[in-house]
MDAnalysis code that builds the backbone (N, CA, C; Angstrom):
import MDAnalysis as mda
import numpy as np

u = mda.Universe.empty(663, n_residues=221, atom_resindex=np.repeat(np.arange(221), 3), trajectory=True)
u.add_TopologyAttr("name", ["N", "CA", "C"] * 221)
u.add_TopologyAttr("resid", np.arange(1, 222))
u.add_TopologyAttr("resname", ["UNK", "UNK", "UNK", "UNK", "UNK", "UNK", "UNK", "UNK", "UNK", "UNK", "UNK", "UNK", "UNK", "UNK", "UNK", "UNK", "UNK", "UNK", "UNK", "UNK", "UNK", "UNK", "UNK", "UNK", "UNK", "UNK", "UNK", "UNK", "UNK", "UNK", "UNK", "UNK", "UNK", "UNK", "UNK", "UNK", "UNK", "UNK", "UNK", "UNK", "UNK", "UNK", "UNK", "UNK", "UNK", "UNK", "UNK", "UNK", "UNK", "UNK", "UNK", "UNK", "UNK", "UNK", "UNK", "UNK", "UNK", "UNK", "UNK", "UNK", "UNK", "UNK", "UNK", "UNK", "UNK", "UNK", "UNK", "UNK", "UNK", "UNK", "UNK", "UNK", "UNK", "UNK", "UNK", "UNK", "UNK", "UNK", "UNK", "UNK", "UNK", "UNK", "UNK", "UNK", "UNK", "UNK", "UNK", "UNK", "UNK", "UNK", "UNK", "UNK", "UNK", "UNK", "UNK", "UNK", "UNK", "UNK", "UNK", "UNK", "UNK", "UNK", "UNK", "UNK", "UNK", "UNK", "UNK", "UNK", "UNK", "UNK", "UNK", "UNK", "UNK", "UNK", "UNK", "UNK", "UNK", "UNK", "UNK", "UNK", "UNK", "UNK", "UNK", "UNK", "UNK", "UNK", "UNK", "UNK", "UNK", "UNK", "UNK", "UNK", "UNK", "UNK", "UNK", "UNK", "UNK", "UNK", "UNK", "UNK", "UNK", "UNK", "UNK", "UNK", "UNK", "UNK", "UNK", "UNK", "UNK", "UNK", "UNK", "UNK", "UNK", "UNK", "UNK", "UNK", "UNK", "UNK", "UNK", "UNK", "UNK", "UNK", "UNK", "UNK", "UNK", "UNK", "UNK", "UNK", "UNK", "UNK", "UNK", "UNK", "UNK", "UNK", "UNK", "UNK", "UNK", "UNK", "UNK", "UNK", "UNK", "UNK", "UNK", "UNK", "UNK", "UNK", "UNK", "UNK", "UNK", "UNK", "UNK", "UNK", "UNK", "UNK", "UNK", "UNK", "UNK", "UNK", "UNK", "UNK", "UNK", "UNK", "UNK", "UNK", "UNK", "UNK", "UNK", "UNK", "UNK", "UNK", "UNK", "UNK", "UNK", "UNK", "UNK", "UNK", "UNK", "UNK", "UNK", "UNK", "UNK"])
u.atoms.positions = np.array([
    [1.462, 0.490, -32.042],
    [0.853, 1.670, -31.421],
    [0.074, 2.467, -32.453],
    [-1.125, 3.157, -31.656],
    [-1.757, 4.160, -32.974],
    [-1.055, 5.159, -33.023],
    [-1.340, 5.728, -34.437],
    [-0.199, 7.302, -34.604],
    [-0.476, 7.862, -33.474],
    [-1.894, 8.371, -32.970],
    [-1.730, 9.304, -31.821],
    [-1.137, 9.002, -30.579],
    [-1.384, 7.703, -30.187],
    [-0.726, 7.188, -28.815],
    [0.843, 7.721, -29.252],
    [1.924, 7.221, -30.418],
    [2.957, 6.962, -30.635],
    [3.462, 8.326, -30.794],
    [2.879, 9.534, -31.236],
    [3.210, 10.462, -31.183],
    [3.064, 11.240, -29.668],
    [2.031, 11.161, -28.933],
    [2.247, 11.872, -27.693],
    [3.635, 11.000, -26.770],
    [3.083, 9.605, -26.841],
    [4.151, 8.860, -26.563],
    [5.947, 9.566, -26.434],
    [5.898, 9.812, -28.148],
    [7.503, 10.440, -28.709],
    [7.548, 11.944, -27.525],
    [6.393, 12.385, -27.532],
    [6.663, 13.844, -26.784],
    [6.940, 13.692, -25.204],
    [6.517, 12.470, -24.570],
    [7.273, 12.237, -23.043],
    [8.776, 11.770, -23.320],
    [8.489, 11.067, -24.126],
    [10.236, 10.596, -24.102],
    [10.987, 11.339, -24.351],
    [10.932, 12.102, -25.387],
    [11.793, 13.556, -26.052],
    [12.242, 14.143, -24.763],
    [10.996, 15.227, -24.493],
    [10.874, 15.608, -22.885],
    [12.031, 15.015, -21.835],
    [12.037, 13.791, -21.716],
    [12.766, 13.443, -20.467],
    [14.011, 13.146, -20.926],
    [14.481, 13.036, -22.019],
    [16.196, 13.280, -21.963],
    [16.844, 15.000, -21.831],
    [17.716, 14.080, -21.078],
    [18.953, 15.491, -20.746],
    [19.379, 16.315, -21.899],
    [19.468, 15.268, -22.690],
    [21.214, 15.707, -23.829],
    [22.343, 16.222, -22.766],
    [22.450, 15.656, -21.573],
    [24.053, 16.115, -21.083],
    [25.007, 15.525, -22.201],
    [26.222, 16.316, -22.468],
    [27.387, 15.641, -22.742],
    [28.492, 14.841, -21.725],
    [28.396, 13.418, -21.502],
    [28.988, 12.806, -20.440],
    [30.347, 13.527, -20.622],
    [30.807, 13.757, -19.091],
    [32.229, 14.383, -19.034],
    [32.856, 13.778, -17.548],
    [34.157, 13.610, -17.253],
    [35.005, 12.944, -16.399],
    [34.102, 13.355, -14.984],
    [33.508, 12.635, -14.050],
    [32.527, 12.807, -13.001],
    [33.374, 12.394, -11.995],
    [33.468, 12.870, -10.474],
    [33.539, 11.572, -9.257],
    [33.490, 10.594, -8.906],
    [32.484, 10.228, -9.613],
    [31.989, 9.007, -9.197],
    [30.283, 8.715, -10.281],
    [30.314, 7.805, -10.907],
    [28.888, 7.115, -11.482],
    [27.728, 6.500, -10.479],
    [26.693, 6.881, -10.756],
    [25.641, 6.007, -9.887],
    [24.627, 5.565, -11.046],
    [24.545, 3.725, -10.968],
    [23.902, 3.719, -11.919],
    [22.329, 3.130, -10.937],
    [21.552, 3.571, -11.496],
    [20.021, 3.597, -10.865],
    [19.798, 2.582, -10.987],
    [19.098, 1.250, -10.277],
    [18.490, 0.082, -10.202],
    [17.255, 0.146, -10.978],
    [17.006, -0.813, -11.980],
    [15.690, -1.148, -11.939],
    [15.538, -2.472, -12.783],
    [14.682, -2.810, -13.893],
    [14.656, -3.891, -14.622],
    [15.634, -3.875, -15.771],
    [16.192, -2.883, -15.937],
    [16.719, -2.765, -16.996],
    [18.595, -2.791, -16.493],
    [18.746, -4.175, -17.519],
    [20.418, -4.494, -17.625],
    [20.961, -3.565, -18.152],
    [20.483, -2.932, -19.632],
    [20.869, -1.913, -20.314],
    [21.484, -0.459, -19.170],
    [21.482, -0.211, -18.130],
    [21.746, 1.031, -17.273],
    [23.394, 0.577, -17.051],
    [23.315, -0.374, -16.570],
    [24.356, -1.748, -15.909],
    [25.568, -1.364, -16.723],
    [24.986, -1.628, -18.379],
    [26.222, -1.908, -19.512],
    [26.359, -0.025, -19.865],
    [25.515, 0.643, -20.154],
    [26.172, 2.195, -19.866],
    [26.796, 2.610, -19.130],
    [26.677, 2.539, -17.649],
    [27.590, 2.632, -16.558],
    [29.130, 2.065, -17.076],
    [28.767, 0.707, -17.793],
    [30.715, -0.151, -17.602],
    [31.064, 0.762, -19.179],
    [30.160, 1.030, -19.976],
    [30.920, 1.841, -21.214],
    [31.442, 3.302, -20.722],
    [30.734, 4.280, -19.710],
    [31.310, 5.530, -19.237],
    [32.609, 4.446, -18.429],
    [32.610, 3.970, -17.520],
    [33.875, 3.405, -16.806],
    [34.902, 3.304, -17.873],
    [34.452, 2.144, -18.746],
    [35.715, 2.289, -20.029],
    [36.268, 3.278, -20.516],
    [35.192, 4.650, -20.792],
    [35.520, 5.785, -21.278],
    [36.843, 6.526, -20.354],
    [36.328, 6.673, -19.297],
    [37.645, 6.952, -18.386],
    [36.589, 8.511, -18.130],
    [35.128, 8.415, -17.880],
    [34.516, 9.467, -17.157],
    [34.081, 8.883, -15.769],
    [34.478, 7.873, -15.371],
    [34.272, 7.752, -13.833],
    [35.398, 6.835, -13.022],
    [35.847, 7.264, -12.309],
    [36.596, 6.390, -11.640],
    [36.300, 5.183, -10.599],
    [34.909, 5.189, -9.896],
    [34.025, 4.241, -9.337],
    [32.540, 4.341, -10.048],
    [32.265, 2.830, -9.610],
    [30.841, 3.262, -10.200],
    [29.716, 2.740, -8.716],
    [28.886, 3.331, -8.514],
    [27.988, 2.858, -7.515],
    [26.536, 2.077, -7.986],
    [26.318, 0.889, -7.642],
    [25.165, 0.492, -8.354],
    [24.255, 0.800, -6.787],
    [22.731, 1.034, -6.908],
    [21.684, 1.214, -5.976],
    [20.628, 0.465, -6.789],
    [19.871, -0.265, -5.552],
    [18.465, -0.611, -5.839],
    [18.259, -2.279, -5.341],
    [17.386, -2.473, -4.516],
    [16.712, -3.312, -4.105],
    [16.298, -3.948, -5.135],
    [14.859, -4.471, -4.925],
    [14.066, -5.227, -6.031],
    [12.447, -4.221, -5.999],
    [11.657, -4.527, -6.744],
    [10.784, -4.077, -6.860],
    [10.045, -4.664, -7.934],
    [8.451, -4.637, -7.751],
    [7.519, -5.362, -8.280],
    [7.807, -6.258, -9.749],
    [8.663, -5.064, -10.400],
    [8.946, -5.787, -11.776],
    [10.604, -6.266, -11.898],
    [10.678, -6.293, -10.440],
    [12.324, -7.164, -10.846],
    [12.463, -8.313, -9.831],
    [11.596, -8.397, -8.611],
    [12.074, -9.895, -7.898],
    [11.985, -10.811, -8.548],
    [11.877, -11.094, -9.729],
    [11.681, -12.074, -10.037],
    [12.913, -12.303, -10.990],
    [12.783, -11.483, -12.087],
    [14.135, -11.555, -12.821],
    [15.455, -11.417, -11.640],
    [15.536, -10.678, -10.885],
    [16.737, -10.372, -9.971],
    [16.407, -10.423, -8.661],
    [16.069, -11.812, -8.436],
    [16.384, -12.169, -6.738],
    [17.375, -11.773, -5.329],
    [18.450, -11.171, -6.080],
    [19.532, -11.133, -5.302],
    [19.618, -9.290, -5.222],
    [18.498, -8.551, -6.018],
    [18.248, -7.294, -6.138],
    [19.216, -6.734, -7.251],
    [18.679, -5.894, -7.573],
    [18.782, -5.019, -8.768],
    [20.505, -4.445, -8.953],
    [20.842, -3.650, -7.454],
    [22.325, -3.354, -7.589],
    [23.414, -4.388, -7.385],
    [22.769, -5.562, -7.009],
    [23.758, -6.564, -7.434],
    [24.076, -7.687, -8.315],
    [22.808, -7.493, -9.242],
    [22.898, -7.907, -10.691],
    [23.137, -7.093, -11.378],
    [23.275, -6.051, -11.084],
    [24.026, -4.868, -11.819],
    [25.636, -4.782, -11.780],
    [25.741, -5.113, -10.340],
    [27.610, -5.727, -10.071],
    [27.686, -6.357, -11.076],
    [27.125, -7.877, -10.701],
    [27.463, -8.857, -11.526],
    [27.766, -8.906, -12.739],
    [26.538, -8.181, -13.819],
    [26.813, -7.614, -15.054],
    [28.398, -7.063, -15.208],
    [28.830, -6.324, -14.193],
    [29.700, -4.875, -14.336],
    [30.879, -6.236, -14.517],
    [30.936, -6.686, -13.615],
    [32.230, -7.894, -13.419],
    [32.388, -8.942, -14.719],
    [31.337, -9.527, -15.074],
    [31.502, -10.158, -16.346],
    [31.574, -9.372, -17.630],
    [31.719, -7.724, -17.673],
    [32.157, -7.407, -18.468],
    [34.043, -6.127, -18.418],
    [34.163, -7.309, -17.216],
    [35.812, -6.681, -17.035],
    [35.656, -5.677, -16.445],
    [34.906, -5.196, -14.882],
    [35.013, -3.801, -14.461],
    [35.992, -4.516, -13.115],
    [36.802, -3.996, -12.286],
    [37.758, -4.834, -11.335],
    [36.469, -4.675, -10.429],
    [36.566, -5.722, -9.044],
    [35.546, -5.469, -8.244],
    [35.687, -4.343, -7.448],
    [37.181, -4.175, -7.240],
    [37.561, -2.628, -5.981],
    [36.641, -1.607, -6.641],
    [36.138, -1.423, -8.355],
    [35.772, -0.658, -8.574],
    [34.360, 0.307, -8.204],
    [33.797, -0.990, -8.074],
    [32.239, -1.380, -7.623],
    [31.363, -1.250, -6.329],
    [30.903, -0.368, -6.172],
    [29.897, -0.285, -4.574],
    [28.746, -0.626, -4.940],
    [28.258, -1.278, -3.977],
    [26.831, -2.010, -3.953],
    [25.609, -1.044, -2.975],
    [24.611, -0.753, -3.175],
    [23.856, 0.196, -2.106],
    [22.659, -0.795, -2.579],
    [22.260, -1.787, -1.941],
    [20.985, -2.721, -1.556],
    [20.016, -2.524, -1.171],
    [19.885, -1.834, -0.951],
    [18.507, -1.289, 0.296],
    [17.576, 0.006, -0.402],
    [17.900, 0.580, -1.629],
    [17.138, 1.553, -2.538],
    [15.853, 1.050, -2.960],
    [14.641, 1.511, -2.580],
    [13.481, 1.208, -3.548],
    [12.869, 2.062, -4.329],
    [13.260, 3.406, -4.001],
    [13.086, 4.766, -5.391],
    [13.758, 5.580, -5.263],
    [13.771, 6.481, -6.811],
    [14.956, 7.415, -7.263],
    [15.068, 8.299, -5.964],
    [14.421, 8.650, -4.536],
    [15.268, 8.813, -3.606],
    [16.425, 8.543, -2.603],
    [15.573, 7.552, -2.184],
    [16.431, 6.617, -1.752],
    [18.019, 6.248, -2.637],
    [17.544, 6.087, -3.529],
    [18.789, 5.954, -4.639],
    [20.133, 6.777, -4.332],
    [19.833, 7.974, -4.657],
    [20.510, 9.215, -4.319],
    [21.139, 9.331, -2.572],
    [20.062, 9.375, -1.773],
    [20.121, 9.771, -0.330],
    [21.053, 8.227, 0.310],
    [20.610, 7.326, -0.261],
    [21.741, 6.314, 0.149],
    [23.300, 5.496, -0.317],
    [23.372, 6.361, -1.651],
    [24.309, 6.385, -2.653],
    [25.164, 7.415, -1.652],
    [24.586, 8.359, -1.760],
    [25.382, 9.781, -1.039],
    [25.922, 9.327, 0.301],
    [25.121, 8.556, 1.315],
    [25.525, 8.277, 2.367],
    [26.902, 6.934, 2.512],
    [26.759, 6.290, 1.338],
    [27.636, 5.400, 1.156],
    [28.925, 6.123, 0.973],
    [28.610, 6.757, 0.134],
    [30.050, 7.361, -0.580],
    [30.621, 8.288, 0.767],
    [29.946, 8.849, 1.624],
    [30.624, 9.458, 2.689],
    [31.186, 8.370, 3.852],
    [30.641, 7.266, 3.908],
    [30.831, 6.404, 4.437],
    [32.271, 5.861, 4.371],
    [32.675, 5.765, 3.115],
    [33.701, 5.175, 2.480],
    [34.675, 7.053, 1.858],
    [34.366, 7.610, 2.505],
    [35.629, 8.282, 2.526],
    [35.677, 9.237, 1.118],
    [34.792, 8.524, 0.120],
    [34.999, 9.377, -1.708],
    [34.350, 11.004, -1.612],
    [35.742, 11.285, -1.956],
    [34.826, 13.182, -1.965],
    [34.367, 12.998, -3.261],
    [33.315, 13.371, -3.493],
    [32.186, 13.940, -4.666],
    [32.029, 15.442, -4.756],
    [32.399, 15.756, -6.309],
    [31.969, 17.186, -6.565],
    [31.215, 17.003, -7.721],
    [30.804, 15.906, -8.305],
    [30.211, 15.633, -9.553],
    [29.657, 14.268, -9.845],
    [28.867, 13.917, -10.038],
    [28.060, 12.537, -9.993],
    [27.329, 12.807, -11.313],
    [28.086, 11.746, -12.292],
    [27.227, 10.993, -13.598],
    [26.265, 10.115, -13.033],
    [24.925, 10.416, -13.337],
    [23.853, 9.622, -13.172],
    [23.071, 9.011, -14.004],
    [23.561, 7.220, -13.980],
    [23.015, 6.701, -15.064],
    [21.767, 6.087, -14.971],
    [20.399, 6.222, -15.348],
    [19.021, 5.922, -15.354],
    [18.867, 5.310, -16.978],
    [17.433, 4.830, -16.858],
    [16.791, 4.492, -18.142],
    [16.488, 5.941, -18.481],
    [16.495, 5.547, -20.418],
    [16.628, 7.422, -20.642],
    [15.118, 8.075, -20.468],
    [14.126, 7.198, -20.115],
    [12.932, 7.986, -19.864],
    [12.734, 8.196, -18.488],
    [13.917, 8.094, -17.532],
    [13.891, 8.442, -16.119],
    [14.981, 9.547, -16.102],
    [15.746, 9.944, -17.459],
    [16.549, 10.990, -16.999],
    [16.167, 12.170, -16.336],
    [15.094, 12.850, -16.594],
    [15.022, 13.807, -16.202],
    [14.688, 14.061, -14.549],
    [13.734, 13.178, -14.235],
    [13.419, 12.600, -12.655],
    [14.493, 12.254, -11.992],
    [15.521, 11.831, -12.559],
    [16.777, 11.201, -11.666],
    [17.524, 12.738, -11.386],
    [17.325, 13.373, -12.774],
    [18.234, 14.074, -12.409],
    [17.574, 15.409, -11.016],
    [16.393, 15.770, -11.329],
    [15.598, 16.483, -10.544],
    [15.490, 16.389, -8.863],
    [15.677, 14.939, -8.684],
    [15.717, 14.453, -7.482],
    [16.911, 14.655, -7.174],
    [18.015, 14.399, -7.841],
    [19.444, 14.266, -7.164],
    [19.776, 15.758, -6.731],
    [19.375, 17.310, -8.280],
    [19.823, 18.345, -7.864],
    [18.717, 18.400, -6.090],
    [17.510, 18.400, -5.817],
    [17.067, 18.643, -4.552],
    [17.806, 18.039, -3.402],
    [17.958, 16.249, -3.899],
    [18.465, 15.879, -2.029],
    [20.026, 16.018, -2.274],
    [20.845, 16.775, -3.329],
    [22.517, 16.395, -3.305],
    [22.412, 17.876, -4.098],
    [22.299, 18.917, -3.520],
    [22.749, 20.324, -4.265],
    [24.091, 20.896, -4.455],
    [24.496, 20.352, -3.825],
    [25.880, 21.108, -3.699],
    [27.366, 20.378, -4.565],
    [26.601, 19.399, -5.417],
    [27.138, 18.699, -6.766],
    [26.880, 18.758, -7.845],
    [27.608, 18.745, -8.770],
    [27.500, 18.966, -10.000],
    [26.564, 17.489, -11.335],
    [25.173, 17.752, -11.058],
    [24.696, 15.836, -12.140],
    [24.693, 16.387, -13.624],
    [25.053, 15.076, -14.007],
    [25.225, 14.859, -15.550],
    [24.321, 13.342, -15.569],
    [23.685, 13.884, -16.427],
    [22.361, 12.510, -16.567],
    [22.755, 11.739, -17.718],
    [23.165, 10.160, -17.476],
    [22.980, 9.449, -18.782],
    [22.644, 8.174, -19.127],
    [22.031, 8.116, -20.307],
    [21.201, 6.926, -20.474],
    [21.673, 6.388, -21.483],
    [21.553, 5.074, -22.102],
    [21.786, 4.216, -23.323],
    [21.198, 5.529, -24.349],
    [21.933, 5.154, -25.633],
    [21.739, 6.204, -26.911],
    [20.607, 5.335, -27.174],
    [19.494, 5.541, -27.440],
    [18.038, 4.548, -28.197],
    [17.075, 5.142, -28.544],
    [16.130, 4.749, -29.345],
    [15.311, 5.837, -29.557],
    [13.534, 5.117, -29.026],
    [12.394, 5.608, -29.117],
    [11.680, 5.148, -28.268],
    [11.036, 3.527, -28.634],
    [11.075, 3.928, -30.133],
    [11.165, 2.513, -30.465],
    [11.973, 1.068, -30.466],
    [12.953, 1.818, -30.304],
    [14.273, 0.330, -30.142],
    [13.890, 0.319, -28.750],
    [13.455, 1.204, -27.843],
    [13.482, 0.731, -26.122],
    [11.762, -0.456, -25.973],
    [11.035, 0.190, -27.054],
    [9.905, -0.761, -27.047],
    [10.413, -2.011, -27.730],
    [11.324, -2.205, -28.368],
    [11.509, -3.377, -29.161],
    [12.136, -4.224, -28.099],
    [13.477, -3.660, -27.247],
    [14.178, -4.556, -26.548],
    [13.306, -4.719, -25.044],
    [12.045, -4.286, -24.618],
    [11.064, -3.866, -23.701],
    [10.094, -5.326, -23.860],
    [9.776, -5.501, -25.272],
    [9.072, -5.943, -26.295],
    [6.904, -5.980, -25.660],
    [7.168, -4.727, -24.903],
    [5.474, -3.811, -24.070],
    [5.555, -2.945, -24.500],
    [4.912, -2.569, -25.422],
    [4.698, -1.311, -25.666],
    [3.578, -0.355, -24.646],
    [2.823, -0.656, -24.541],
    [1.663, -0.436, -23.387],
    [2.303, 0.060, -21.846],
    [3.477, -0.915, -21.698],
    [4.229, -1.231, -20.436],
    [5.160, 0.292, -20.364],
    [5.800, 0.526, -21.566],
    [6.514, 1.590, -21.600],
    [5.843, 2.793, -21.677],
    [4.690, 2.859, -22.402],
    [4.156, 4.426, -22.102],
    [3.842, 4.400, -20.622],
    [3.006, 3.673, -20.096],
    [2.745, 3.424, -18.694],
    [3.573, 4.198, -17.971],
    [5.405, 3.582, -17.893],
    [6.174, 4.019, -17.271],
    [7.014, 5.668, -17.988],
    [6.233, 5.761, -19.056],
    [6.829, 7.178, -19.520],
    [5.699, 8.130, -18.888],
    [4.359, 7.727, -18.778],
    [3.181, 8.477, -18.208],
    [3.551, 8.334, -16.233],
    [3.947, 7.548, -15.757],
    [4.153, 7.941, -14.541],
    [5.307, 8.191, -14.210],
    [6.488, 8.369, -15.024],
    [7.593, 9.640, -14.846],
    [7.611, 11.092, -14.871],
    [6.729, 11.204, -16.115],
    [5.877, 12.638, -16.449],
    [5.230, 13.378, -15.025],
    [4.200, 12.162, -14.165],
    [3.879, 12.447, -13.487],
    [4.150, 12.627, -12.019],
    [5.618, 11.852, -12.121],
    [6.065, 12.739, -10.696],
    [6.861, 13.781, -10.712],
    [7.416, 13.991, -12.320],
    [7.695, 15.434, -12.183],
    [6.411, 16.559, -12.121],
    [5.478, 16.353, -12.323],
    [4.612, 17.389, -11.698],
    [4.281, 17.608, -10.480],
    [3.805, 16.274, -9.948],
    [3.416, 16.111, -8.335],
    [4.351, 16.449, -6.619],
    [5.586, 15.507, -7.772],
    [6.225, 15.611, -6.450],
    [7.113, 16.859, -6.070],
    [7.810, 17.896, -6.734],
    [8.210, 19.115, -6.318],
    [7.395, 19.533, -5.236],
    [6.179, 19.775, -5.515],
    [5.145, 20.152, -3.829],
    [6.032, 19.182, -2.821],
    [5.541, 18.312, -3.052],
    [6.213, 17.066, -1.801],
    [7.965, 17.518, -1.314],
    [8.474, 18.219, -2.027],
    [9.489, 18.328, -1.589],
    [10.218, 17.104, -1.999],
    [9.947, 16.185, -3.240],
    [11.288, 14.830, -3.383],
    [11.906, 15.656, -4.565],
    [11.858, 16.641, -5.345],
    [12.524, 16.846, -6.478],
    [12.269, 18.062, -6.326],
    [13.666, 19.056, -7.250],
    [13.242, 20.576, -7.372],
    [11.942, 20.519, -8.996],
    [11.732, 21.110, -9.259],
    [10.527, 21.637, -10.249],
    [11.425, 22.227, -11.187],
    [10.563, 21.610, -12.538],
    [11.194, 21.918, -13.921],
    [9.977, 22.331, -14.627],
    [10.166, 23.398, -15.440],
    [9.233, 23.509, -16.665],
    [8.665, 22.404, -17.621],
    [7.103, 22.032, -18.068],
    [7.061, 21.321, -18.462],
    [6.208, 21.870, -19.785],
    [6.589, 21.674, -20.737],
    [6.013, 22.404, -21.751],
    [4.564, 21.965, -22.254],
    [3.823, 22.992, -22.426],
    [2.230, 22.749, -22.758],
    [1.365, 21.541, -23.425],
    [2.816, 20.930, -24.411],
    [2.417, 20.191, -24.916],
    [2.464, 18.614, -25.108],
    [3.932, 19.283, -24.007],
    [3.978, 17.473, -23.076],
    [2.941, 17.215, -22.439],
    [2.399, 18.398, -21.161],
    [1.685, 18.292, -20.750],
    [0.273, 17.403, -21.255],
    [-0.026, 17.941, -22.137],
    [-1.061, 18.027, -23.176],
    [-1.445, 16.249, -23.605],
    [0.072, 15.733, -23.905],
    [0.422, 14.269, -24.737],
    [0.227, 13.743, -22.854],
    [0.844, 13.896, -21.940],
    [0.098, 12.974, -20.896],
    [-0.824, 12.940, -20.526],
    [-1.831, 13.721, -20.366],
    [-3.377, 14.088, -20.455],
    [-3.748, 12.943, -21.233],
    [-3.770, 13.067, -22.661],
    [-4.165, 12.335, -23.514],
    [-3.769, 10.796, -22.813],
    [-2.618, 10.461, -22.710],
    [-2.419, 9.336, -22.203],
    [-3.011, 8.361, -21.157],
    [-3.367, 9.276, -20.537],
    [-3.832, 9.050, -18.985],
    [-5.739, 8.650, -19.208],
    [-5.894, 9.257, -20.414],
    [-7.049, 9.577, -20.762],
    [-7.772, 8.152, -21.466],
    [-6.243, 7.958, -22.334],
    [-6.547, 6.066, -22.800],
    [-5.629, 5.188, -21.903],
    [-5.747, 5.164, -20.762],
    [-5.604, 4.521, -20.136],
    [-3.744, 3.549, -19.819],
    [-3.270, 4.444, -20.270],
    [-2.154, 4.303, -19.839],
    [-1.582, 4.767, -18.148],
    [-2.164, 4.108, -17.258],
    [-2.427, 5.323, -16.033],
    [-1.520, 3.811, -14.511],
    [-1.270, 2.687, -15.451],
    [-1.154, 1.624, -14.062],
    [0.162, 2.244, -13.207],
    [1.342, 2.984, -13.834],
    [2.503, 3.523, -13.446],
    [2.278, 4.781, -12.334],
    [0.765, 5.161, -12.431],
    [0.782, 6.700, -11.684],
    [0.585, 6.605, -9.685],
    [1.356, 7.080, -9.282],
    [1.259, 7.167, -7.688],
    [-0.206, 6.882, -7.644],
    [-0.450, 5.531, -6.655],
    [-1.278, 5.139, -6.611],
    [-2.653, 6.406, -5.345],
    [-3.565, 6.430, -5.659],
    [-4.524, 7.433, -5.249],
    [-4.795, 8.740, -5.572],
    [-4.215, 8.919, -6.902],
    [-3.770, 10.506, -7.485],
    [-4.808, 10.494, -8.667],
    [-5.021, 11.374, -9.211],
    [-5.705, 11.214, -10.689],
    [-4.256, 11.774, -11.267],
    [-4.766, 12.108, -12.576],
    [-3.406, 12.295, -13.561],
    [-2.920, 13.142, -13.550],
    [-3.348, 13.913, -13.047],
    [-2.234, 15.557, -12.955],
    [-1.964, 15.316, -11.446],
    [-2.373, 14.652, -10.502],
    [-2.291, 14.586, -9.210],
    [-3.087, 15.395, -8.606],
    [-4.134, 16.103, -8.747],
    [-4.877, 16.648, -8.336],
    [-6.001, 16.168, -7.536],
])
């Protein structure tokens, strides 16, 4: 990466972690997507003894039918099981194709099956923490989220990624539905500081833009 890409780059990623301190939750939901790495955080909080179930969500989507045919939250089981999680432990929600759905059908499961929730650890990739978490406080308010992601830094996620291009992409259209979508009503609205702002501009500008809601320009305007 050039210094400038790699530095605005560092300022979305920074930006979108929590820093929650994981603490004993209801219940875990770990977010579907390409990434196994969510899978094996989820079974390390389980080990920890901060969740007592864990819920995997997520269908497939453009960049996973292929690696995960059988969809995302159930190669995420699978993972969970070959690394010693019991299966009673494990709910499957299949049918998720974004961080709404995620939430809104996680939630409906868990009422389904009887689990009172007053607190939901939510495990995402760490450049979706902040979006996961934004969405969950709007469609699930009346619970307590704790956002968490693998400890990594932006470079080890480009190394084990091995796209660099691929990952700003998806750090530039996380950025950008926390701006857009609060209007829409899918997430409450967070402050975004001038100069994040500033580093996705730039981004969008060299063409890091394939991740952004398709028909929008870069601020969504």
């Amino acid at each position: 990466m050039q210094d400038e890409v790699r530095s605005d780059a560092h300022l979305l990623w920074d930006y979108q972690l929590m820093h929650h301190e994981p603490r004993p939750c209801s219940v875990g939901i770990g977010l579907g997507s390409h990434d196994l790495g969510v899978a094996d955080t989820t079974v390390d909080l389980y080990r920890r003894g901060m969740l007592p179930l864990i819920v995997f969500t997520g269908a497939t989507s453009r960049t996973t039918r292929e690696r995960m045919p059988r969809g995302e939250a159930e190669h995420y089981r699978e993972r969970a099981l070959e690394l010693g999680v019991p299966a009673s432990a494990v709910l499957v929600e299949p049918n998720a194709r974004n961080t709404g759905e995620n939430i809104r059908f996680s939630r409906a499961m868990l009422e389904e099956h009887d689990v009172p929730v007053s607190s939901v650890l939510l495990v995402s990739k760490p450049y979706e923490e902040r979006r996961a978490y934004a969405t969950a406080r709007k469609l699930w308010p009346a619970i307590e989220v704790i956002s968490a992601s693998t400890p990594m830094t932006l470079d080890q996620y480009v190394e084990a990624i091995g796209n660099a291009h691929l990952v700003i992409d998806m750090l530039v259209g996380s950025l950008q539905r926390l701006i857009i979508y609060p209007a829409q009503g899918f997430m409450i609205e967070q402050a975004i500081p001038a100069e994040v702002e500033a580093a996705y501009e730039r981004l969008c500008a060299r063409g890091f833009t394939s991740r952004l809601v398709p028909g929008t320009a870069g601020t969504g305007e």
